[in-house]
C-alpha positions, 0 to 999 in steps of 0.5 A: 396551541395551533396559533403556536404550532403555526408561529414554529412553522412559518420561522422553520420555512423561513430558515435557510440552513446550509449543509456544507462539506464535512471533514475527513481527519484520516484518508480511510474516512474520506468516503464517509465524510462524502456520504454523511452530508447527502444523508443529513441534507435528505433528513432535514428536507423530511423533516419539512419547514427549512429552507436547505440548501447546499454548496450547489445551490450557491452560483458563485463564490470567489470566481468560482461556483459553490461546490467547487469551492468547498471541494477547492476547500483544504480539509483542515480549512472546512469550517471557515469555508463554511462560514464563507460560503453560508454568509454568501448563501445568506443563510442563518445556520450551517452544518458541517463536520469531521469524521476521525479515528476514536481517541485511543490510549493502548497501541494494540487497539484498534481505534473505532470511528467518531463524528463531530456534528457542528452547528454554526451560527452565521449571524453571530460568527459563532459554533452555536452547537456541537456534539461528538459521537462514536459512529457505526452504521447501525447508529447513523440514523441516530447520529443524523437525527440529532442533526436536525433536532439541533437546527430544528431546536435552534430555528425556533430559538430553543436550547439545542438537545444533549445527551444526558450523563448519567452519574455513573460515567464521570466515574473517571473524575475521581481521585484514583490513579490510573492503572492500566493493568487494572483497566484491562481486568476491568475491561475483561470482567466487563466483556464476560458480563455482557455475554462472553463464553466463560472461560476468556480470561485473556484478551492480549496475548497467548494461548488458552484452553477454550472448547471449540464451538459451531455457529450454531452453538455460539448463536444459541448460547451468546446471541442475546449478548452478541459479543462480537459486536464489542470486539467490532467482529461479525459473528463468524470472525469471532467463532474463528478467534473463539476456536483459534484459541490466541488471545484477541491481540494475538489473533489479530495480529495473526489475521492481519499477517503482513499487510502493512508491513514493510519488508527487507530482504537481502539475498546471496546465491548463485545460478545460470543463465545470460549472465556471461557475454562476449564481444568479437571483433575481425578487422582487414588492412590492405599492408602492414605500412599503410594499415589501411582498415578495408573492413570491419565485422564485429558483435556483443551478445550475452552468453549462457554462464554461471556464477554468484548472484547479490539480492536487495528486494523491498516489499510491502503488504497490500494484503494479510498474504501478499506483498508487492515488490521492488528488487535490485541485483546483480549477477556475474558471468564469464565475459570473452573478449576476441579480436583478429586482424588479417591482411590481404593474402594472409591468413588472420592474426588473433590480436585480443583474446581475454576472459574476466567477468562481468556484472549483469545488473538486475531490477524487477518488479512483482509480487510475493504470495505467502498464504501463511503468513502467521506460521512459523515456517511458511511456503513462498510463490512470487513473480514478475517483471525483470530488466537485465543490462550487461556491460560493453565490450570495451571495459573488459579488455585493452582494444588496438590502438588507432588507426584502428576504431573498432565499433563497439556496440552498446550493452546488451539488454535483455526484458523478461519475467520471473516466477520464484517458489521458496520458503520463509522461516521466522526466527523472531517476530521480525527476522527471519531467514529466506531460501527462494529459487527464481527461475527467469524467461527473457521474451524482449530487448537486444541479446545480440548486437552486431556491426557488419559493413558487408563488404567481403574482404574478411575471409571467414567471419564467426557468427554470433552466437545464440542468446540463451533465453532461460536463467535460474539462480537458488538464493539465501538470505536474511529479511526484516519486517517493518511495521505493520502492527 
């Protein structure tokens, strides 16, 4: 027996085996695909007698040392890198993985998280063991354990372990169809028997008469069973859903509010603020033959108005109650267009004197509070970031004809922020009507424009006036919500 105990050693030291990346099928999984390998390469070296080894230990693989290799490693190419990188190691065994989303076949199921533990065999160019577990921090010494009784079973030339089935988990084989209503029943009367307070019928939709609990009474009464855990709920979340009396469905999607949502909002309104401009031009000329221009004094600036307002904003949701945003807009407002000429001697002559409108165009940036997402009529905060653009002053009236060139700056941009409050009413579960008031403060950008050759033949010239750093606007409107569930 210690002659054989000796023999099983002496092969184990002298097993290279290589603990290589391991796959992550979705984003969300990336972590835990970085973590499993460190936990199964530390185990193995407990465990003693193998030579283990890691990407790291390889110094150079196609130009490149080890680890940057297998980090170079597309993610749905990790097990030929593995055999690439294990040949170069010169190792005889390599352990790699996938971590993915539990197979589910009901949509409003939240799926649970699986590893698929492999085994390869470099010599034979072959998967020499592989195994599919469902993953949970609890289980993940047991899932790394059947790691190394694998490698440790397949150095020593034994057949590597596998759970055993009982009898009754083929029951899937039979010759019933399926019916999916019947499976849910089933689904319930099996979560009563491990330990659900009496009375939960219903783990889909609506309400149910349910006596409200304390912790203290759901620990006492159901720890034993601790049903949270087949809801993949801490004892707290399920007391909230116990109490909440919704259907489990319900009551999470409820929960998640609008994260992951996509919402489209239109909106119409109107309000005040630098909506209106104003462009004033003042020419001299020496005579009325020559027309000589001596001087030209001329501004645009964005003016106090009021008037409709057109909304597009996009959002989505980073959490249950809030949303980041992306809004474009457009806002009319009086424009005023002047222009006076004077000769030497004379006094002046209005030339232009027109009023329209102009579109001041909007984009703004932000975010969207709703602190309760799940409610029928609901409160709105929101706030951010804004740029307003008007128009120049030349596309609101005809200007005079050379030899005169009057200047005419560019269009007025204004920088600023904005805060909204408002309220949401949902008509069904994806439409829904909006009023919101937005109140907006420009701290940046050109408000006023102005051309001053500074000579001093024009006799009076008007100033420009004040820009008005302050706007406000009431808006309503129909928004959609997209996805999310």
């Amino acid at each position: 027996m210690l002659l054989l105990l000796l023999t099983a050693s002496t092969t184990l030291a002298q097993t290279p085996v290589l603990v290589s990346r391991f796959e992550a099928a979705q984003p969300e999984h990336t972590i835990l695909a970085h973590q499993l390998p460190g936990l199964v390469d530390a185990q193995l070296r407990r465990a003693g007698g193998l030579d283990v080894l890691s990407p790291a230990s390889v110094t150079y693989i196609k130009s490149q040392a080890g680890a940057d290799f297998m980090a170079a490693c597309p993610n749905d190419q990790v097990l030929g890198c593995t055999f690439d990188l294990a040949e170069v190691a010169e190792t005889r065994w390599a352990v790699t993985g996938i971590v993915r989303d539990e197979p589910v076949f009901d949509d409003d199921i939240q799926p649970g998280v699986e590893v698929e533990l492999t085994v390869l065999d470099i010599e034979e160019q072959q998967e020499a063991w592989s195994l599919v577990l469902p993953y949970s921090k609890a289980e993940q010494a047991a899932l790394v354990d059947w790691v190394v009784r694998a490698v440790t079973a397949l150095a020593v030339g034994d057949e590597p372990p596998m759970p055993e089935i009982e009898e009754d988990e083929l029951a899937f084989l039979d010759d019933e169809p399926f019916d999916p209503e019947q499976d849910l029943s089933g689904l319930e009367q099996e979560m009563g028997e491990v330990g659900h307070p009496e009375g939960v019928e219903d783990l889909a939709e609506g309400r149910q008469e349910r006596d409200p609990m304390t912790m203290v009474q759901l620990l006492e009464e159901h720890g034993e069973a601790e049903p949270w855990l087949d809801m993949d709920l801490t004892p707290a979340q399920y007391l909230r859903w116990w109490n909440s009396g919704w259907g489990y469905r319900t009551w999470e999607q409820k929960r998640r509010g609008r994260k992951g949502k996509v919402t489209v909002r239109g909106l119409v309104g109107g309000g005040a603020g630098p909506r209106g401009g104003g462009y004033h031009a003042q020419y001299a000329m020496d005579d009325v033959n020559w027309r000589t221009v001596l001087e030209y004094y001329a501004w645009q600036t964005a003016i106090q108005g009021g008037g409709m307002s057109l909304g597009l904003e996009l959002g989505y949701g980073v959490t249950p109650i809030l949303d980041v945003e992306l809004g474009l807009g457009s806002h009319w407002g009086p424009f005023q267009t002047f222009v006076a000429k004077e000769y030497l001697g004379r006094p002046p002559e209005t030339v232009v004197d027109e009023e329209g409108l102009q579109g001041v165009f909007e984009a703004k940036l932000g975010a969207r509070v709703v602190p309760m997402p799940f409610a029928k009529l609901r409160p709105v905060l929101g706030g951010g970031l804004l740029l307003w653009q008007g128009t120049k002053g030349d596309a609101h009236a005809e200007l005079p004809p050379p030899p005169v060139e009057l200047p005419i700056p560019s269009a007025n941009t204004l920088v600023g922020a904005y805060g909204l409050v408002g309220a949401e009413l949902a008509l069904t579960e994806t439409v829904g009507v909006v009023l919101q008031a937005p109140v907006q403060a420009f701290f940046a950008g050109t408000s006023a424009n102005i051309y001053d050759e500074g000579s001093d033949i024009i006799e009076s010239k008007i100033a420009a006036p004040d820009s008005p750093s302050l706007g406000w606007a009431i808006q309503a409107g129909i928004q959609i919500h997209l996805g999310g569930g």
